[in-house]
C-alpha positions in Angstrom: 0.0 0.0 0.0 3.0 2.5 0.9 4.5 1.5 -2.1 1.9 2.5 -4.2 1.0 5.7 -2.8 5.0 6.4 -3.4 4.5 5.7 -6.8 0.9 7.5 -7.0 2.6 10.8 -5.6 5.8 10.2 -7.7 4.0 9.8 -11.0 1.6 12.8 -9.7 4.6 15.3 -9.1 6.2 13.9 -12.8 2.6 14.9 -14.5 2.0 18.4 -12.4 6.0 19.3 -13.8 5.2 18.3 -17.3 1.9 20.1 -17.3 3.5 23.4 -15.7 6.7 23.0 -18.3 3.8 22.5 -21.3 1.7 25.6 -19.6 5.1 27.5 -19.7 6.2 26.4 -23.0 2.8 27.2 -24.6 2.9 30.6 -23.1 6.3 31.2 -24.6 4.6 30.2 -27.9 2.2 32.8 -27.7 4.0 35.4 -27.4 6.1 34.4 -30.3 2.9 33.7 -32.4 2.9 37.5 -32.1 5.2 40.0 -34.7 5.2 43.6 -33.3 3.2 45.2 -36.3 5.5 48.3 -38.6 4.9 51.6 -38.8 2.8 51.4 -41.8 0.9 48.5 -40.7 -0.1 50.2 -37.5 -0.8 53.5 -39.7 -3.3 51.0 -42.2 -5.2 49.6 -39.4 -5.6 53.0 -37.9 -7.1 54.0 -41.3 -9.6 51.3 -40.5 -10.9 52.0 -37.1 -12.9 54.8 -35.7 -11.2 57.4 -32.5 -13.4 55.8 -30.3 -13.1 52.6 -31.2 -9.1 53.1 -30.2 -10.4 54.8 -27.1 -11.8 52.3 -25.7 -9.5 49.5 -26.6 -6.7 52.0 -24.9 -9.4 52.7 -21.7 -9.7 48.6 -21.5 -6.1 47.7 -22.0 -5.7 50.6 -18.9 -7.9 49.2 -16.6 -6.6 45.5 -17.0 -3.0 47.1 -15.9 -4.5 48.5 -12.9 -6.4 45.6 -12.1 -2.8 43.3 -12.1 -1.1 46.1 -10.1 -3.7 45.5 -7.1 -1.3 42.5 -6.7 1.9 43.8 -7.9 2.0 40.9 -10.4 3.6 42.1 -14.1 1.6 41.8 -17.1 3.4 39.7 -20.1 3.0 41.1 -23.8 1.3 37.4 -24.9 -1.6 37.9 -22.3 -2.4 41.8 -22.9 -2.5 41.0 -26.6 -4.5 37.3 -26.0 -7.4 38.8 -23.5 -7.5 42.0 -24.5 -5.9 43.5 -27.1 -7.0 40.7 -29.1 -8.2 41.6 -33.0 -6.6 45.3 -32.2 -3.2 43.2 -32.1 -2.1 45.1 -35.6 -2.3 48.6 -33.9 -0.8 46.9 -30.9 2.0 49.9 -30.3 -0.6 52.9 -30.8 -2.3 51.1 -27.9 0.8 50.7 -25.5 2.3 54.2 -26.4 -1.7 56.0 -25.8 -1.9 53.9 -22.9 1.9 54.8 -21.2 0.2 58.9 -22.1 -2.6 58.0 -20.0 -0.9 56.5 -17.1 1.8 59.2 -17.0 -0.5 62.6 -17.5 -3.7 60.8 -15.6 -2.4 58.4 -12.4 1.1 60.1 -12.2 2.0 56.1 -12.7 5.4 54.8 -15.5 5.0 51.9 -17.9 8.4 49.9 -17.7 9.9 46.8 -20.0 11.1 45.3 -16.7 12.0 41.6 -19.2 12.7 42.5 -22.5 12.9 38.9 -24.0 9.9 37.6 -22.6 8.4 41.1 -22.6 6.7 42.2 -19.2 5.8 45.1 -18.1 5.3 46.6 -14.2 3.5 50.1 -13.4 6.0 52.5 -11.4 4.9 55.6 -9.3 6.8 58.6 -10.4 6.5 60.3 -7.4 7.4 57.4 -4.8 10.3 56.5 -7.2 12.1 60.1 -7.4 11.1 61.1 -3.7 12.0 57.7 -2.4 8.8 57.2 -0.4 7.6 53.9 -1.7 5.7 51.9 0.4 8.6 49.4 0.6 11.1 52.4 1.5 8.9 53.2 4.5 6.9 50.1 5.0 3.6 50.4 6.9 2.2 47.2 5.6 3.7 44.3 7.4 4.5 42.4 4.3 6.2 45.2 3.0 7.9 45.2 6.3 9.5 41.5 5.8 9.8 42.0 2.2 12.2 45.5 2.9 14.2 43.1 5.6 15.1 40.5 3.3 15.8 43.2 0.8 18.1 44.5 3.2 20.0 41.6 4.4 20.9 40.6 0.8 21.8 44.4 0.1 24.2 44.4 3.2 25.8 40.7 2.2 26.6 41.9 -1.5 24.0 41.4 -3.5 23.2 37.6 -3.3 22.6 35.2 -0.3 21.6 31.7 0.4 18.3 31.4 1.4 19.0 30.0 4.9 20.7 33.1 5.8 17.3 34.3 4.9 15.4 31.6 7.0 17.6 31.9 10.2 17.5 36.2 10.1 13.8 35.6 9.7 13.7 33.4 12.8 15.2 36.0 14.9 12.3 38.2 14.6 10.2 35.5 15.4 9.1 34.8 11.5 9.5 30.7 11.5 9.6 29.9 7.3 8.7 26.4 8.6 5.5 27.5 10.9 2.3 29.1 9.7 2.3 32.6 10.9 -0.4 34.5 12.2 0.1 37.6 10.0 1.9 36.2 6.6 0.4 32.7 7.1 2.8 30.0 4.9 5.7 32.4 5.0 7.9 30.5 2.4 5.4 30.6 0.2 5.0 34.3 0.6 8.2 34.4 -0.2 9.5 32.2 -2.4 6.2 32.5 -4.7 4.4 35.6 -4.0 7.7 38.0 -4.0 9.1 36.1 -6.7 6.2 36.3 -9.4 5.7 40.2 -8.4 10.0 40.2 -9.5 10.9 41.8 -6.3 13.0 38.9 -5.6 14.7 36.2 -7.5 15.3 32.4 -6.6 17.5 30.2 -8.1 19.0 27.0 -7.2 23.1 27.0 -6.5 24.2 24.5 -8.9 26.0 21.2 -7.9 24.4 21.4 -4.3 23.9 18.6 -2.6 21.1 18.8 -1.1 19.7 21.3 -3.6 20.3 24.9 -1.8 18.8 28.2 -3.2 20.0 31.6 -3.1 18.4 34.9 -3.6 18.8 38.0 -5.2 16.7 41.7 -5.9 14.3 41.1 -8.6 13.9 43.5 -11.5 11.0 45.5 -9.5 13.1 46.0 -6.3 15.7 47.6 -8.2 13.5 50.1 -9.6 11.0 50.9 -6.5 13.4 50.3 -3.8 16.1 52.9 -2.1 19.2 51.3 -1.0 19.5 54.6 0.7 17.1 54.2 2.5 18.0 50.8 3.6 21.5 52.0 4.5 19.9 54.7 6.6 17.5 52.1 8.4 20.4 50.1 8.8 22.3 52.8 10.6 19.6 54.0 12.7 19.3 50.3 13.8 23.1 49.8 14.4 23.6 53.4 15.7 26.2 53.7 12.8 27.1 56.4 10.1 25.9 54.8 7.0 29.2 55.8 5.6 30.6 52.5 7.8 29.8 50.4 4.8 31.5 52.2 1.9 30.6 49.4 -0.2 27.3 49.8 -0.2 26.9 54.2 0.3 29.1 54.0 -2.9 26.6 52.0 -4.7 23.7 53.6 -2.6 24.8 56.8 -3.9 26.3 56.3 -7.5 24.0 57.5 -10.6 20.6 56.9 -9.7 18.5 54.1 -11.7 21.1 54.4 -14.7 20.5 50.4 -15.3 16.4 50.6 -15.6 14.8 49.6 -17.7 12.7 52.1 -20.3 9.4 52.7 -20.9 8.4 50.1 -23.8 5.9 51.9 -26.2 7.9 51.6 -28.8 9.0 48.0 -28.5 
């Protein structure tokens, strides 16, 4: 009987991968399905559609961002054009460039290529990014709150750190990866999965471990939405230090702001 639930649960977890590699590969496929349209093609399908007809398509594809920033989640190329951009895919970069025009002139918000090749975009507040007061810079919201410690601890240890660093730092302020916690609930899950598919972290298995170990990183939106200033400064107020004591990190803290992010896409 125990044999055979093994090999129920074995073949179970062999199907679930080859279904999420199939789901993965099929939404790779879609997106290359899809040629970004020329200048002249976009201009001949613009001959064929009404102002408002645009208008709206731009108003839905609008909403639909806003809708996947409730959850900080980025929004690939293939889906927009799949569920809503759909027969409007030939004026697809009228559409993107109107609707980067909206979000900058109407909800002070950026549209950013964070993933060129697989083409994802995440919505940016200009505001909180030039003043530094995002809500992870000053977290208020307790998940913020855990996500700017880890942040922190693999700013302060160069960049990149196995994840039981990550575990055992958590554990000392009482946030047990392997217990269900009142506030965060399953908190590997939170994040391993929930920071990782909103790209504020990255997770990646150390090759040739044995047992498999996994380190992290900062994830594409971290590095756009998120001070290291401001994490030197909390770190100095917490060790009663001048943040200058880690010249390291003030040097890249304070080197030429953003000059590695990532531009607005409209026109890719």
């Amino acid at each position: 009987m125990t044999q055979r639930k093994r090999l129920s649960h074995t073949q179970s977890s062999s199907q679930s991968r080859r279904q999420s590699g199939s789901l993965v590969a099929q939404e790779e496929d879609d997106d290359t399905t899809f040629t970004q349209p020329s200048t002249s093609q976009v201009q001949r399908g613009l001959e064929k559609l009404t102002p408002a007809q645009v208008d709206q398509k731009t108003a839905e594809v609008v909403q639909y961002f806003l809708v996947k920033d409730q959850k900080k989640i980025p929004v690939r190329r293939a889906d927009l054009v799949k569920h809503v951009v759909k027969e409007y895919r030939n004026i697809y970069p009228e559409i993107i460039k109107r609707a980067a025009r909206t979000f900058d002139q109407v909800f002070g918000l950026k549209l950013v290529e964070i993933d060129p090749k697989s083409h994802m975009y995440i919505l940016i507040n200009k505001l909180e990014a030039a003043e530094g007061v995002s809500p992870i810079n000053s977290p208020t919201n307790p998940k913020m709150g855990l996500l700017f410690v880890i942040l922190s601890v693999i700013f302060m240890k160069g960049g990149v750190v196995r994840e039981n660093l990550i575990w055992n730092t958590l554990k000392k302020l009482r946030v047990d990866h392997g217990e269900k916690h009142e506030e965060f609930g399953d908190v590997k899950k939170v994040v391993t999965d929930e920071f990782v598919r909103q790209r504020y972290l990255e997770y990646a298995r150390i090759p040739h471990t044995e047992p498999i170990e996994h380190e992290f990183r900062w994830g594409q939106r971290a590095e756009l939405e998120v001070s290291k200033a401001k994490i030197l400064e909390f770190m100095g107020q917490l060790h009663e230090q001048d943040p200058q004591t880690w010249s390291q990190q003030y040097r890249e803290a304070h080197s030429v702001p953003n000059s590695s992010q990532p531009s607005t896409s409209s026109q890719r």
